[in-house]
N, C-alpha and C positions, 0 to 999 in steps of 0.2 A: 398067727394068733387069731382067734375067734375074736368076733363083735358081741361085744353083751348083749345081753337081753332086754336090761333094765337102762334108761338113760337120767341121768340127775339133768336137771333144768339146762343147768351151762353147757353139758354134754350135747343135751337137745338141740339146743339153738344153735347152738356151733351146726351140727348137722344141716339144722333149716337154714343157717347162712343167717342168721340175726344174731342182736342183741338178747344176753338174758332178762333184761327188765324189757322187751319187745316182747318175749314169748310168757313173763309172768302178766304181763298188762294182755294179753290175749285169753290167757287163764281166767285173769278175775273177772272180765268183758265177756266170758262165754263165747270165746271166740275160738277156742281151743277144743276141737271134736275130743282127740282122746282123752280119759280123766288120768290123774296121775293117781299110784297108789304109793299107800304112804306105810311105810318099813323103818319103826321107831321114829325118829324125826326129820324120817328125809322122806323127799316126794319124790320118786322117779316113775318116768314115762315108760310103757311098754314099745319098742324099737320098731316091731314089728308094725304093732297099729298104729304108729307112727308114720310110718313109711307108707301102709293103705291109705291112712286121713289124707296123705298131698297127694295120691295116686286120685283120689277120688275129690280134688280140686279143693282141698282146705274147708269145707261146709260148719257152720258154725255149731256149737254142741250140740244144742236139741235136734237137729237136721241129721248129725252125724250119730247118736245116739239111738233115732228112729233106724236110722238105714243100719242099725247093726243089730238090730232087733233089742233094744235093750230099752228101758223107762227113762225119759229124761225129765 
């Protein structure tokens, strides 16, 4: 079976080895590099950049936002 693409919050944190209210209190603190995109009323994480953000030591949004060339 293939790995999605897209992760929902609890899927996330499950991955990261935390709590879901660990990785949304990370989110609303700007602590969380990648942004989630939001698909009707859900917010999921992209897997991938997911996986770069810890590869590249967790750096907080605007930090990880500049190193991806993007506005933060």
């Amino acid at each position: 079976m293939t790995e999605p693409l897209l992760l929902s919050f609890a899927d996330a944190a499950t991955l990261l080895g935390i709590s879901r209210a660990t990785l949304y209190q990370l989110h609303s603190y700007g602590h969380l590099g990648p942004l989630p995109h939001k698909l009707g009323r859900r917010s999921l994480l992209n897997r991938k950049e997911l996986e770069a953000w810890t590869d590249q030591g967790m750096p907080p949004r605007i930090q990880w936002l500049k190193m991806r060339g993007q506005n933060g």
